[in-house]
Every structure is written in structure tokens, then in C-alpha cells.
N, C-alpha and C positions, 0 to 999 in steps of 0.2 A: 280883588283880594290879593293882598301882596303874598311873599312866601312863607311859610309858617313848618317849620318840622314839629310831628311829633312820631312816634313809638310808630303805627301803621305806617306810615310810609317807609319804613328802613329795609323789610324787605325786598321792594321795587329800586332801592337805593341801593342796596348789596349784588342783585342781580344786574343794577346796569354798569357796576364796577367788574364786576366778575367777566361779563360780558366783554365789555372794554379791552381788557388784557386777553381773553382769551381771542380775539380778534385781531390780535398782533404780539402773539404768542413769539413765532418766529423770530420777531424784529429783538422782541425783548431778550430772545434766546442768545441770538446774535451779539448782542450790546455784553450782555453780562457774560461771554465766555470772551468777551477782545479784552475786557477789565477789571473782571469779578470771577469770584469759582465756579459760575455756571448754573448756579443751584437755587439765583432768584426766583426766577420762575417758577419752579418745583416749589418752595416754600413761601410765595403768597398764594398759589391753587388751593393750598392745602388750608391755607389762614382763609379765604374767599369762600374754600367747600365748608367748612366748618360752621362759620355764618349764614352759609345758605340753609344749611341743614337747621340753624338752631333760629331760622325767619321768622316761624309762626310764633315762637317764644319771646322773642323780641321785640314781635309787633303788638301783644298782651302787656307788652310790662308797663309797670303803673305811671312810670314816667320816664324823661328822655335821661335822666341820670342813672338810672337804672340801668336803663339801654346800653348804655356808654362804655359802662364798668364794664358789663359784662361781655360786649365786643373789645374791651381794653383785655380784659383774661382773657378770652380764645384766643386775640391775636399773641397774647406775649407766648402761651402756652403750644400753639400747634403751627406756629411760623418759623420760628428759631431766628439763630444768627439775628443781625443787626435790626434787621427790616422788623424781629417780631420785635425786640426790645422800641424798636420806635415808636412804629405806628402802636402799641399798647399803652405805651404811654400818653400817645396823644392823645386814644379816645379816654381813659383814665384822666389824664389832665380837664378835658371833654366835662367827663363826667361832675371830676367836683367845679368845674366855672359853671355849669346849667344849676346847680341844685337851685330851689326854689325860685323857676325863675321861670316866663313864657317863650319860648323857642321861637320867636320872630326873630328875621335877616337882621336886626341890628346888634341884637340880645346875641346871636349865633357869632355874629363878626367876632364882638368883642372875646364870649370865650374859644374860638377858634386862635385868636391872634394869642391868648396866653398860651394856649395848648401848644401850638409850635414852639413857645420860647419853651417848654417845657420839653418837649424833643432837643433842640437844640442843649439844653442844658445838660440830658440824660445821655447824649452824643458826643458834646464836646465840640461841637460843630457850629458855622457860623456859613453863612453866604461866602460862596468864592471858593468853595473848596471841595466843588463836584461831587454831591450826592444829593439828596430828596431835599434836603431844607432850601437849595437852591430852587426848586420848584415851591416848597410852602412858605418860604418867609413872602415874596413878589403876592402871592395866593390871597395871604392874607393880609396885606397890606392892602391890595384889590379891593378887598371885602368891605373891610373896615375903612376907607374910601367912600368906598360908594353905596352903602347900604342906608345910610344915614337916609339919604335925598332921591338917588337913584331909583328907575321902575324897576320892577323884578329883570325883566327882558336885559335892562343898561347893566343891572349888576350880572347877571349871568354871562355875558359876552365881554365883560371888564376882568371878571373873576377867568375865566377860559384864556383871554390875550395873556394876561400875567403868568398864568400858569405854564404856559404856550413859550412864551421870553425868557421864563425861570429855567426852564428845562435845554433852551434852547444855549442858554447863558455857557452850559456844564462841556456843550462843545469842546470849546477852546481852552478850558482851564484846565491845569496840574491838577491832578489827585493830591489828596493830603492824607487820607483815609482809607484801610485795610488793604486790599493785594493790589489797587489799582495803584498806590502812593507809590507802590517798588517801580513803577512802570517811565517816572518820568515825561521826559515829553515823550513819550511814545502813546501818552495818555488822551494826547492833546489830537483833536480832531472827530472825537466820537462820543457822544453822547452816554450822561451816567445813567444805566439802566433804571435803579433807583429813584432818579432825576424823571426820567420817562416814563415809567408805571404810574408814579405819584403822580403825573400830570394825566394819566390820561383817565386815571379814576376820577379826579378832580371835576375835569371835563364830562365826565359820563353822569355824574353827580347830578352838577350843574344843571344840567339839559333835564335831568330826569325830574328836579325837582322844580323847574319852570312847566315842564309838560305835566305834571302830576301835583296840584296844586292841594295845598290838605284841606277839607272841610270838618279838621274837628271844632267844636263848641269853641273849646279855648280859642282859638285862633281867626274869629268871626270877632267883628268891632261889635261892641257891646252896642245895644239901643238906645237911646235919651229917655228916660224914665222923665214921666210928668210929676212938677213940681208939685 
């Protein structure tokens, strides 16, 4: 059975993101006080504890737009600064690309790939100018790539290398965007925190949702009914 999301699996999907960052807490620490106000970290905890707490609710809801939305309100509401305004949007964007629709890796690609453009647009942001869409544009390009044709296994380790490149990419570039822009090349050599969290949920995701495969109804191939 290929990958299939629904509503139960997000709590195992929130905990291996949470997981994720708090397992390189430090580093993230590190990154966003050489570029940022310091205060990333502290506000996706807070956007990650919120989710965790509201798992069992999220794992009941009737469908994965649902879900969406309302991981799109916590995050806008209890992250703040940029990171909530993003990622809130994404899963809001998220939310209205799924409505009526079965959550299979191909059905996921496509509205994953609009949701980023929907960041990017809520951002002002574009590839090349060191922050998080440098890790989701690659991400989803990945996705929607490989989802089509790809085994679960080929698209989780396609979707992880991009994600891995995108972040990797933020290195070398000039900031364009908020305190790191003042910084000039003095920016150049370190990695965008933003860029770095985003990937490393990305990847905890991935993994979790290869190892944690859904058996709801929806997402079993239907039988051959006899003629």
C-alpha cells in the first residue's frame, strides 16, 4: 500500500516534527541568534506544544481539511512573527487544495505544491533569498516529481535529498528578508534557521509517514466487484 494521510495519523506526524527540532534545539538556537532575533525557537515550541496538545482532536476530525485549518489557526495564532504568518498559511492553503478529495502522495503533491506558492505569495518571497521557501519550493518540486511513478520508499528519500539541498542552498546566499537583510555578506556562510527547521520537519515527516503507513478504509484500493 502506497502512502495515504488521513486525520489519525497527524498526531504521530506532529510529535515527529516536534521531536525533530527539539533534538537540535541548540543548533537552531545557534543559527537564528548569528541572523535572526533569537526567538525562532521559542516560537515554533510554542506553535509544536499547542498541536501536540490539540493531537487527539485532530486526529477525530472529519476530514484532512479540517485538520488543516485548524493546524493553519494555531499556528498563525500561538507562533507569531513570520514563521506563524507562514507556516499558517500553508496548512490553510493545505486545507482548501484537499477539500473533497482522497489524501493519496499524488492528490498530497499537488496541494502541497500550491500551498508553498501560497506562502511565497503571503511572504513576498521567492527561491534565492535565504529563508524556509528555500527549503519548500526544492520540497515540492521533489514531491510532485516523484509521486506520480515513484515507490513510497523512492519518493521519501527524493522528497528528504531536496529538502536537504534547499536548506543547504541558504548557506551561501545574501539575506533579502527581516534582520538578517541588515547583515550583508556577513550573512553569507550560515545557514537560514528557518531554512533548517523547515527541513528538518520535512524529513521527520517523511520518515514517519513511510514507517507509519495508514490503514483507513479510504486509502485501501477498492475490490473488483463482479459483473
Amino acid at each position: 500500500m502506497g502512502i495515504c494521510v488521513t486525520p489519525t495519523l497527524l498526531p504521530e506526524l506532529i510529535r515527529a516534527a516536534s521531536q525533530a527540532i527539539e533534538a537540535h534545539a541548540e543548533e537552531v538556537s545557534a543559527l537564528d541568534r548569528a541572523l535572526g532575533d533569537g526567538d525562532h525557537l521559542v516560537n515554533l515550541r510554542r506553535g509544536l506544544n499547542a498541536l501536540l496538545a490539540q493531537s487527539a482532536e485532530l486526529a477525530q476530525a472529519p476530514d484532512l481539511s479540517t485538520a488543516f485549518q485548524k493546524i493553519g489557526m494555531t499556528l498563525m495564532t500561538t507562533v507569531g512573527g513570520a514563521s506563524g504568518s507562514l507556516y499558517g498559511t500553508l496548512f490553510i492553503a493545505l486545507a482548501k487544495a484537499v477539500q473533497g478529495t482522497p489524501l493519496k502522495l499524488d492528490t498530497f503533491a499537488q496541494a502541497f505544491s500550491q500551498a508553498v506558492e501560497a506562502v511565497k505569495q503571503r511572504g513576498k518571497t521567492q527561491v534565492g533569498e535565504k529563508t524556509l521557501v528555500d527549503t519548500l519550493q526544492p520540497t515540492a518540486e521533489a514531491l510532485l516529481a516523484a509521486a506520480p511513478s515513484a515507490s513510497p520508499a523512492e519518493v521519501v528519500e527524493k522528497v528528504k535529498a531536496a529538502a536537504v539541498a534547499g536548506m543547504e542552498s541558504t548557506r551561501d546566499l545574501l539575506a533579502t528578508k527581516g534582520r538578517a537583510s541588515y547583515l550583508g555578506e556577513r550573512a553569507r556562510g550560515i545557514v537560514d534557521a528557518g531554512a533548517r527547521t523547515a527541513q528538518l520537519m520535512i524529513c521527520a515527516i517523511a520518515d514517519a509517514l513511510l514507517n507509519t503507513p495508514s490503514v483507513a478504509p479510504e486509502c485501501k484500493p477498492e475490490r473488483p466487484t463482479n459483473a
